[in-house]
CHARMM-style PDB file with segment names, atoms N, HN, CA, C and O in Angstrom:
ATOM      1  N   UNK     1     -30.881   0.527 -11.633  1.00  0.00      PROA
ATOM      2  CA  UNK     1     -29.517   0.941 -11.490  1.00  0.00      PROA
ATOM      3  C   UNK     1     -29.361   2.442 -11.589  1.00  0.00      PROA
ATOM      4  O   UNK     1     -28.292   2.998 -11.340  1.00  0.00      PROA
ATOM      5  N   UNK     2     -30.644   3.191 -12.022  1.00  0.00      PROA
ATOM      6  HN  UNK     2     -31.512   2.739 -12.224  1.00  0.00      PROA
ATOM      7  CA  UNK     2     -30.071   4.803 -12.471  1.00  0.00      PROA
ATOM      8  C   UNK     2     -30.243   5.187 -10.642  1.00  0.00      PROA
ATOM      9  O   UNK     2     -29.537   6.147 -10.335  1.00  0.00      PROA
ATOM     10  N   UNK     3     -30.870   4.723  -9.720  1.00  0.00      PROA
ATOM     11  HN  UNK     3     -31.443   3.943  -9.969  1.00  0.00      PROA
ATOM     12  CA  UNK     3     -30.561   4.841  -8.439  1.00  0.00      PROA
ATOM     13  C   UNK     3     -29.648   5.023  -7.784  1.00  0.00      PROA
ATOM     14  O   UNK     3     -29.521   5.821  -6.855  1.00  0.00      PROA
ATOM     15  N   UNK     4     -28.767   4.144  -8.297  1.00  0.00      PROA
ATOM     16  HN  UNK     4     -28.870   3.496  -9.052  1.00  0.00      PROA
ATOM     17  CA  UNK     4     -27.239   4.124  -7.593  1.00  0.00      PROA
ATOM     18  C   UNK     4     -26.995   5.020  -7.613  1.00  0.00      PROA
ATOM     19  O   UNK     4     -27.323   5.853  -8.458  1.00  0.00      PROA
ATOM     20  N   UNK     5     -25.884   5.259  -6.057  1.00  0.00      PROA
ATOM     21  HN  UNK     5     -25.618   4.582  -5.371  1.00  0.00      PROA
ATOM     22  CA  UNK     5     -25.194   6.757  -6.197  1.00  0.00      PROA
ATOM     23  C   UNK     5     -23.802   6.373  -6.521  1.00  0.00      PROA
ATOM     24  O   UNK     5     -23.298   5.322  -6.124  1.00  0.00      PROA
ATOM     25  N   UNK     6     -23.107   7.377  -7.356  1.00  0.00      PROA
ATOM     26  HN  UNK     6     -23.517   8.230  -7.678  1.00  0.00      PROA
ATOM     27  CA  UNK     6     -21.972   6.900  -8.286  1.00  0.00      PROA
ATOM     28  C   UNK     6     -20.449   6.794  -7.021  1.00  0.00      PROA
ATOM     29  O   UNK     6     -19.325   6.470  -7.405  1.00  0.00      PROA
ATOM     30  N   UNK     7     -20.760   7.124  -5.624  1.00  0.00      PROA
ATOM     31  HN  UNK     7     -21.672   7.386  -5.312  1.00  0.00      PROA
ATOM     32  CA  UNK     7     -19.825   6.403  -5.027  1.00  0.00      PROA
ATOM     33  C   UNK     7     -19.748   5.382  -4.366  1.00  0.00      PROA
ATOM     34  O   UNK     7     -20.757   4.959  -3.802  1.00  0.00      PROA
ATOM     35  N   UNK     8     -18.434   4.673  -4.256  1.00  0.00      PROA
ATOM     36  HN  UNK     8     -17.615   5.017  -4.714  1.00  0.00      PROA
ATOM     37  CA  UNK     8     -18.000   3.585  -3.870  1.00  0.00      PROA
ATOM     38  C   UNK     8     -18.104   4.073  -2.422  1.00  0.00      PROA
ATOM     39  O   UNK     8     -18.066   5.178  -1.880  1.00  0.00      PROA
ATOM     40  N   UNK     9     -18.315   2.244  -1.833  1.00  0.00      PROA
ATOM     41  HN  UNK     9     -18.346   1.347  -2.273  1.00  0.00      PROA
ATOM     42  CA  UNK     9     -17.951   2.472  -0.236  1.00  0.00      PROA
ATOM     43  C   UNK     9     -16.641   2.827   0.375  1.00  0.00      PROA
ATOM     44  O   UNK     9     -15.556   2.530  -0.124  1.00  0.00      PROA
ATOM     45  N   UNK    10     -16.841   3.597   1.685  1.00  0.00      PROA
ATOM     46  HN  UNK    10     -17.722   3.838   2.090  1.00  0.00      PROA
ATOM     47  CA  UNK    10     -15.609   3.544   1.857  1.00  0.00      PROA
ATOM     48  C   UNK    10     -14.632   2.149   2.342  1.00  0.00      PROA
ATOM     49  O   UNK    10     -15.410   1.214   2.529  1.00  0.00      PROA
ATOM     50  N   UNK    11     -13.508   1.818   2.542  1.00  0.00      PROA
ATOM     51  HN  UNK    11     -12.876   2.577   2.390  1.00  0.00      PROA
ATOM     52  CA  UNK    11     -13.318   0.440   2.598  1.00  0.00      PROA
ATOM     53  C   UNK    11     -11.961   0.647   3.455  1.00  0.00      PROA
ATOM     54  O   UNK    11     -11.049   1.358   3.032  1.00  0.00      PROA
ATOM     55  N   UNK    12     -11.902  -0.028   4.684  1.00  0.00      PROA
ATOM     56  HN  UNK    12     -12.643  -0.606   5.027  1.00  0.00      PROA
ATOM     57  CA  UNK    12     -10.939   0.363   6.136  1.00  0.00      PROA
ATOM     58  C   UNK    12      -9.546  -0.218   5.627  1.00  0.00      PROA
ATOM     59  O   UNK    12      -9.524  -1.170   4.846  1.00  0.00      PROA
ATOM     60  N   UNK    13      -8.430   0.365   6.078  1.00  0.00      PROA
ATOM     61  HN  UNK    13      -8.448   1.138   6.712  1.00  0.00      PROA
ATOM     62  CA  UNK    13      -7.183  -0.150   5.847  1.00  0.00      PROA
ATOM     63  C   UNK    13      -6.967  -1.166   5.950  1.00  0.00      PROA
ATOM     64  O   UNK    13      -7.154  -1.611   7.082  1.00  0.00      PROA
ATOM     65  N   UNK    14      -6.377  -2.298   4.718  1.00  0.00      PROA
ATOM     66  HN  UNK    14      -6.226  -1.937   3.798  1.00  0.00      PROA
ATOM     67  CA  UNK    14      -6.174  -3.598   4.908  1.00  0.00      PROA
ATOM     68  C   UNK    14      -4.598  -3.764   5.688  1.00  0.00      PROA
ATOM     69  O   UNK    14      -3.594  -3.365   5.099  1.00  0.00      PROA
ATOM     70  N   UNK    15      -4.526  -4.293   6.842  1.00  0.00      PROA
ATOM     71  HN  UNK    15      -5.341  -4.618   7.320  1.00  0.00      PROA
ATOM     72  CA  UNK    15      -2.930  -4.424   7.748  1.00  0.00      PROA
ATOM     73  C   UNK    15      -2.337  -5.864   7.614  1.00  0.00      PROA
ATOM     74  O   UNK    15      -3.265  -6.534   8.067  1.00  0.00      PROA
ATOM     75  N   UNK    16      -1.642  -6.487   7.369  1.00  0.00      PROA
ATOM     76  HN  UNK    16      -0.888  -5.942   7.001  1.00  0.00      PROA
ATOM     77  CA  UNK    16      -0.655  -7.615   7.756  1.00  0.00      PROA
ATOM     78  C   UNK    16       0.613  -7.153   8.240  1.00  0.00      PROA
ATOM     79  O   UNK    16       0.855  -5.984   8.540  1.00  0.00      PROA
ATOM     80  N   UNK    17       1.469  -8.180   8.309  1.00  0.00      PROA
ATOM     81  HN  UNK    17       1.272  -9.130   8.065  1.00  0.00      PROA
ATOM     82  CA  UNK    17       2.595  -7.899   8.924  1.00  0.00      PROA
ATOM     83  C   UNK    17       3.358  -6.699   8.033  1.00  0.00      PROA
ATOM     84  O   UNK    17       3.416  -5.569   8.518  1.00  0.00      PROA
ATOM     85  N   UNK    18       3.845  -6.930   6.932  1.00  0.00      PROA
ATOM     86  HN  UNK    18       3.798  -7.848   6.538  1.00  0.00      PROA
ATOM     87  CA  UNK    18       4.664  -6.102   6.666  1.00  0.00      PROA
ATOM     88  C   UNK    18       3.900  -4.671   5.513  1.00  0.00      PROA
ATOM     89  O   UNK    18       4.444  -3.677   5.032  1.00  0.00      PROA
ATOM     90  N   UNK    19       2.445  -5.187   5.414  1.00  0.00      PROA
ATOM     91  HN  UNK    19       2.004  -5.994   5.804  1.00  0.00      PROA
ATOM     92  CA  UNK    19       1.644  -4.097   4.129  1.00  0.00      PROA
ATOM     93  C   UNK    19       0.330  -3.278   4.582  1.00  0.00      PROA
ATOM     94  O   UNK    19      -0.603  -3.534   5.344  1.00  0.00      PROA
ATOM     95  N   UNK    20       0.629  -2.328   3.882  1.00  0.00      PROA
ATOM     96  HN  UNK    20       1.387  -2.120   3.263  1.00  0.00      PROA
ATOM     97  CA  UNK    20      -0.898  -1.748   4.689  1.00  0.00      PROA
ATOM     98  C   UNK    20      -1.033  -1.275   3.077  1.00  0.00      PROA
ATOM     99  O   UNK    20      -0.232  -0.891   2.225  1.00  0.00      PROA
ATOM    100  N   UNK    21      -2.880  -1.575   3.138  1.00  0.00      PROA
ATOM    101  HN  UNK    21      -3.531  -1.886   3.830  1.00  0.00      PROA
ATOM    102  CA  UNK    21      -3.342  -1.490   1.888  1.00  0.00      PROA
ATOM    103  C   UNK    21      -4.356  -0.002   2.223  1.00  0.00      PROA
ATOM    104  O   UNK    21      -5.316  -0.373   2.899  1.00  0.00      PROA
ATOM    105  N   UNK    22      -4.415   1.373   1.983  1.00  0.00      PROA
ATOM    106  HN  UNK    22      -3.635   1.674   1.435  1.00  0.00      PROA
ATOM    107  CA  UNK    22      -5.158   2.212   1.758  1.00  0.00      PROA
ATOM    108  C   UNK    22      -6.348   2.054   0.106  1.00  0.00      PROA
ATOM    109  O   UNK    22      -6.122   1.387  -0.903  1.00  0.00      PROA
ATOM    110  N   UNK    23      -7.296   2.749   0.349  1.00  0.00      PROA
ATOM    111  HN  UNK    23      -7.479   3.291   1.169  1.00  0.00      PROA
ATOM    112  CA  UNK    23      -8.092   3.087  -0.918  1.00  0.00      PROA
ATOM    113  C   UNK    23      -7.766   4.289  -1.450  1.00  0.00      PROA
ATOM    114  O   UNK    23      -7.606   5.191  -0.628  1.00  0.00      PROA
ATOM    115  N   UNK    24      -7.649   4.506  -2.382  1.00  0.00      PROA
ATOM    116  HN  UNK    24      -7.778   3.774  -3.050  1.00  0.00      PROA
ATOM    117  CA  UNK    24      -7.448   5.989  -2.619  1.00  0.00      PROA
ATOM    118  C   UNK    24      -9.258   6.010  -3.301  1.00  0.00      PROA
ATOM    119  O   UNK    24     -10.286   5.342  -3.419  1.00  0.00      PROA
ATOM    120  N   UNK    25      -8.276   8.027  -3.734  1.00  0.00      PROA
ATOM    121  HN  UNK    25      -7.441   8.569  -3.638  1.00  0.00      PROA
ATOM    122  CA  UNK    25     -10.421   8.416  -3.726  1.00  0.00      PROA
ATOM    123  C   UNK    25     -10.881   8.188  -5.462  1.00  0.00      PROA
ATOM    124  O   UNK    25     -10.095   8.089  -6.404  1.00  0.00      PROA
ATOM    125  N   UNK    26     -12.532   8.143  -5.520  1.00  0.00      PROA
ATOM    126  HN  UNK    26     -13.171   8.224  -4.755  1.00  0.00      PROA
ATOM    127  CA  UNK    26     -12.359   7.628  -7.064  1.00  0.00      PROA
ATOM    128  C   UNK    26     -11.933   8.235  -8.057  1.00  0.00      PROA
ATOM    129  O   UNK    26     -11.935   9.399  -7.658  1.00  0.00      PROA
ATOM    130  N   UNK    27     -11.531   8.245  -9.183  1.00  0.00      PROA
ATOM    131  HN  UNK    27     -11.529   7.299  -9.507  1.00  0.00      PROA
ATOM    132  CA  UNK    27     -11.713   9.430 -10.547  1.00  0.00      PROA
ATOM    133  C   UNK    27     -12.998   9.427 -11.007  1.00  0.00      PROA
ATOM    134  O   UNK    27     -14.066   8.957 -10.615  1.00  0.00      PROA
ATOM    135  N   UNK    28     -12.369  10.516 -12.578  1.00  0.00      PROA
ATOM    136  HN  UNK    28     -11.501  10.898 -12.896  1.00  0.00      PROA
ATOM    137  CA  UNK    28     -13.625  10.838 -12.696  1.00  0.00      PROA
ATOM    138  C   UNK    28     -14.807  10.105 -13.171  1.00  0.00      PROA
ATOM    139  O   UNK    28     -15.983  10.469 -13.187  1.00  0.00      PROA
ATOM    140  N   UNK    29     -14.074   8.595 -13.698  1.00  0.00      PROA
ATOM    141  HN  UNK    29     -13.119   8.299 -13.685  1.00  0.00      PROA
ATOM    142  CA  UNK    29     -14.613   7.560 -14.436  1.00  0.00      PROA
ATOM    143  C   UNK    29     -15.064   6.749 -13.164  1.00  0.00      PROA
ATOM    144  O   UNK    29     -15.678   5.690 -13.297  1.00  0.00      PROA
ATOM    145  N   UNK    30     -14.835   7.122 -12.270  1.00  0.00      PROA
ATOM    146  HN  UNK    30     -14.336   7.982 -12.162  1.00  0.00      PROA
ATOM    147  CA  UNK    30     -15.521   6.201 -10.730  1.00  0.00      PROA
ATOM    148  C   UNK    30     -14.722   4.865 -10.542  1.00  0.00      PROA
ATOM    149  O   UNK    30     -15.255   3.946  -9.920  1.00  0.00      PROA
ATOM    150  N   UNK    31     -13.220   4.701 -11.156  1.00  0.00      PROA
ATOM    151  HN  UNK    31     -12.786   5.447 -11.661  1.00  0.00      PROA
ATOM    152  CA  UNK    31     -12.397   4.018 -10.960  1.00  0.00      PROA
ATOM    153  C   UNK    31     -11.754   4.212  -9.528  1.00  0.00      PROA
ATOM    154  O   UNK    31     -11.231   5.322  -9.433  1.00  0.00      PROA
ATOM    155  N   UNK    32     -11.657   3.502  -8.487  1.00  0.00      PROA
ATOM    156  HN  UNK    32     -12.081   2.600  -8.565  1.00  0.00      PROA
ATOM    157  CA  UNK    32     -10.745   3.488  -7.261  1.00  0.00      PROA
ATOM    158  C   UNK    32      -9.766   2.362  -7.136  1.00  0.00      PROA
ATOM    159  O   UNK    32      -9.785   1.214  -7.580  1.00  0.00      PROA
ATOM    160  N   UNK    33      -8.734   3.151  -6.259  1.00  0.00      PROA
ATOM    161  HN  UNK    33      -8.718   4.084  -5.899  1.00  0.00      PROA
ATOM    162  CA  UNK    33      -7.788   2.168  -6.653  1.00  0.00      PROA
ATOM    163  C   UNK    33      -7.220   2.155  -5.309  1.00  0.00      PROA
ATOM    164  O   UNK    33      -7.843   2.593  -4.342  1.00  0.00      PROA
ATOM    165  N   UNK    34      -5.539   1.447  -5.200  1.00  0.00      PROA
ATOM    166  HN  UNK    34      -5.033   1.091  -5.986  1.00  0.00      PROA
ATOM    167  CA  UNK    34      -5.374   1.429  -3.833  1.00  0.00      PROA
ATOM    168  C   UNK    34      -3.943   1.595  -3.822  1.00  0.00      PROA
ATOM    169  O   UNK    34      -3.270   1.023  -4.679  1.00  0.00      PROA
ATOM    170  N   UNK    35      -3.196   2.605  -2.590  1.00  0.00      PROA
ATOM    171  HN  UNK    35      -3.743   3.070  -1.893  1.00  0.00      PROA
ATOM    172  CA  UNK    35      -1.854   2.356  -2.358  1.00  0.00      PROA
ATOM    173  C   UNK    35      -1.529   1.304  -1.451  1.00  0.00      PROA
ATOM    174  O   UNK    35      -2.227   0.940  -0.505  1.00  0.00      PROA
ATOM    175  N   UNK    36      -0.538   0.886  -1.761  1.00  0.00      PROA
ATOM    176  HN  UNK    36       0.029   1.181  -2.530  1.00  0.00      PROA
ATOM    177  CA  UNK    36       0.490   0.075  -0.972  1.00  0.00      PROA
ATOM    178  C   UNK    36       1.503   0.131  -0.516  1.00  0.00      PROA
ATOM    179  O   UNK    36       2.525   0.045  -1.198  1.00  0.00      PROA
ATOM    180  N   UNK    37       1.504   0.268   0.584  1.00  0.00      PROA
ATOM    181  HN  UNK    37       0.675   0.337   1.138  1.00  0.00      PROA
ATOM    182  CA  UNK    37       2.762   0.666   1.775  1.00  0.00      PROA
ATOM    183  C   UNK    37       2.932  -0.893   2.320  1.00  0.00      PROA
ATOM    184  O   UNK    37       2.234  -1.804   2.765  1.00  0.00      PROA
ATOM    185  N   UNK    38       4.506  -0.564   1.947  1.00  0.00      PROA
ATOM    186  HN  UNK    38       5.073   0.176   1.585  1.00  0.00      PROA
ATOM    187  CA  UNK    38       5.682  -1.911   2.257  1.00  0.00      PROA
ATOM    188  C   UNK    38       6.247  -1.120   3.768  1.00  0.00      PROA
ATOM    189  O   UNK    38       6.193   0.042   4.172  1.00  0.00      PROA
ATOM    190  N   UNK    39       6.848  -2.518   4.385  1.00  0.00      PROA
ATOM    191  HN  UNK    39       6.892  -3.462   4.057  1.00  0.00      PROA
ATOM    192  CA  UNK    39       7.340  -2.016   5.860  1.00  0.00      PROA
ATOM    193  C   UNK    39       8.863  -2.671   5.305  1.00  0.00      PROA
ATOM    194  O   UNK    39       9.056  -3.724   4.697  1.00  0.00      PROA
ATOM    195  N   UNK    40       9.688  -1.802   5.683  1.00  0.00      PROA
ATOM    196  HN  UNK    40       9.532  -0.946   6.177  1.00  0.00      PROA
ATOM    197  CA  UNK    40      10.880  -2.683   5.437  1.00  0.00      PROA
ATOM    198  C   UNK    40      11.190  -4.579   6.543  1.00  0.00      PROA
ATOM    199  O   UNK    40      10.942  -4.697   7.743  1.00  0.00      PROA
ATOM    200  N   UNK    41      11.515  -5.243   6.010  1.00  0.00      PROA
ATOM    201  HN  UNK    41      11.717  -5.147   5.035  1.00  0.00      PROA
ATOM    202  CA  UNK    41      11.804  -6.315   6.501  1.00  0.00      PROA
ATOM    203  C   UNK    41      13.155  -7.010   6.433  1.00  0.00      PROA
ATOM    204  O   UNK    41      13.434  -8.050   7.030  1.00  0.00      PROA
ATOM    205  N   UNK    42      14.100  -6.196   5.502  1.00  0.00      PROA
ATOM    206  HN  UNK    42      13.873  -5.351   5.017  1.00  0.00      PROA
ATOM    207  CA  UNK    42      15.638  -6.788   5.526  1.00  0.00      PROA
ATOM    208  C   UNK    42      16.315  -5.618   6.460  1.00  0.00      PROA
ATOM    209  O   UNK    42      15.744  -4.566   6.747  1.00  0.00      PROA
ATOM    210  N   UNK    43      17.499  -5.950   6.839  1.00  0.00      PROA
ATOM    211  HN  UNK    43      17.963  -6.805   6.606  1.00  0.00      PROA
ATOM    212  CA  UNK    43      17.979  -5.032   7.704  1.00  0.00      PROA
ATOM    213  C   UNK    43      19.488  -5.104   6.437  1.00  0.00      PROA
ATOM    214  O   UNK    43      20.103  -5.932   5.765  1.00  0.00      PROA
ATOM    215  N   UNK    44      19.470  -3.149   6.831  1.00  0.00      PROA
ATOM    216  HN  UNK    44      18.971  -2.476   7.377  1.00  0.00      PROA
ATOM    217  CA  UNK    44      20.475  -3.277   5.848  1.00  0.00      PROA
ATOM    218  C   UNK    44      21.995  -2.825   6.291  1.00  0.00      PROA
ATOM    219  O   UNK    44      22.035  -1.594   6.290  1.00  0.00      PROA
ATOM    220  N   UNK    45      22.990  -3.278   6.588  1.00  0.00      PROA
ATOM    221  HN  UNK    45      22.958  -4.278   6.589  1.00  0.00      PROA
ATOM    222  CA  UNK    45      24.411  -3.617   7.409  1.00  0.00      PROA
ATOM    223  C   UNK    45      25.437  -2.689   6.513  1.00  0.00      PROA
ATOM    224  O   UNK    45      25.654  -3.092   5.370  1.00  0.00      PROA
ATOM    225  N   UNK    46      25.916  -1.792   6.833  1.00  0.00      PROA
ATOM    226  HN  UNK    46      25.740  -1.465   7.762  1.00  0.00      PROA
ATOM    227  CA  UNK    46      26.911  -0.904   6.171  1.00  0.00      PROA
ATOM    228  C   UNK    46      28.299  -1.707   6.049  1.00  0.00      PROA
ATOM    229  O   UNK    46      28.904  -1.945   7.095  1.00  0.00      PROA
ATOM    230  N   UNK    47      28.746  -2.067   5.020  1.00  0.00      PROA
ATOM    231  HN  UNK    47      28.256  -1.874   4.170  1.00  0.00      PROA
ATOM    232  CA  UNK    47      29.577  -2.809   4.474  1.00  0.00      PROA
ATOM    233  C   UNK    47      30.960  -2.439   5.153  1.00  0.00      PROA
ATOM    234  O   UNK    47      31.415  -1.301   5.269  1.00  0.00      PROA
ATOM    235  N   UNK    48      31.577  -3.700   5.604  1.00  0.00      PROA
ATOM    236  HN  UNK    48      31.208  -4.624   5.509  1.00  0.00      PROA
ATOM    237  CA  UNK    48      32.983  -3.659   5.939  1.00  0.00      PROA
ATOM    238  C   UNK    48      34.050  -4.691   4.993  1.00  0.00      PROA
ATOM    239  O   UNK    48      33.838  -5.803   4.509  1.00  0.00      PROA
ATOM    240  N   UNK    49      35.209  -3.856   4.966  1.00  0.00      PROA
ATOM    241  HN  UNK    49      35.381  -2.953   5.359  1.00  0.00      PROA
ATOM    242  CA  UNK    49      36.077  -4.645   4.245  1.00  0.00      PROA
ATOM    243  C   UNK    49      36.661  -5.759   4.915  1.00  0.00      PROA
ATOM    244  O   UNK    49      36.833  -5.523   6.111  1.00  0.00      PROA
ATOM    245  N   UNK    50      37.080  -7.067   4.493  1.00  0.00      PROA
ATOM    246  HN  UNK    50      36.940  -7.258   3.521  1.00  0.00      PROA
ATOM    247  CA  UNK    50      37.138  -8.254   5.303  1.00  0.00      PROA
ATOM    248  C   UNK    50      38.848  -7.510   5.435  1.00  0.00      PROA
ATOM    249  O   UNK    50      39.490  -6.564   4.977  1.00  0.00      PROA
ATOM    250  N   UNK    51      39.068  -9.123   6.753  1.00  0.00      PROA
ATOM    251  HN  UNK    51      38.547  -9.891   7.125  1.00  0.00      PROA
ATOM    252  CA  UNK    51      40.296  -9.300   7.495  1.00  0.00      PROA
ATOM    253  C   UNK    51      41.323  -9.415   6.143  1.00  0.00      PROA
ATOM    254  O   UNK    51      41.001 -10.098   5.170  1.00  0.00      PROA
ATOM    255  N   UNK    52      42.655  -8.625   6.214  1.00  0.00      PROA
ATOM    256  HN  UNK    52      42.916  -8.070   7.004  1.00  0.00      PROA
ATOM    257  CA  UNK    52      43.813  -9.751   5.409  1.00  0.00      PROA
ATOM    258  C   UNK    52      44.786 -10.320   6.122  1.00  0.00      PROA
ATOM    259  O   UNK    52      45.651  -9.850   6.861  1.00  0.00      PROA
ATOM    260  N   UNK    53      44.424 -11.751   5.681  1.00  0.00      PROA
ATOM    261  HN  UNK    53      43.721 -12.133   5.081  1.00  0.00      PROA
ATOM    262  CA  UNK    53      45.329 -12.649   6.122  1.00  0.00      PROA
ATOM    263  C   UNK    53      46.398 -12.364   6.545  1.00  0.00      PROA
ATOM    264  OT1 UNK    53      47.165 -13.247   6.927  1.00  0.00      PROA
TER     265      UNK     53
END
């Protein structure tokens, strides 16, 4: 194991419909981690005041 080289692979953007998963880069403890990007999926409708009767 003293072979190993202390970086991680790199690892390709994970995509589905609405998430994309990036790697970020390691620290100094060789911890990597990952962002997560949301796509919006509700649509959002600027509010109207109803009819009066």
């Amino acid at each position: 194991m003293s072979g190993q080289p202390k970086k991680r692979p790199q690892v390709p953007d994970g995509k589905s419909r609405f998430l994309v998963t990036r790697q970020k880069e390691a620290n100094e403890k060789g911890y990597v981690g990952y962002d997560t990007i949301w796509e919006s999926f509700q649509k959002e409708v600027p509010y109207t005041t109803p009819k009066r009767p």
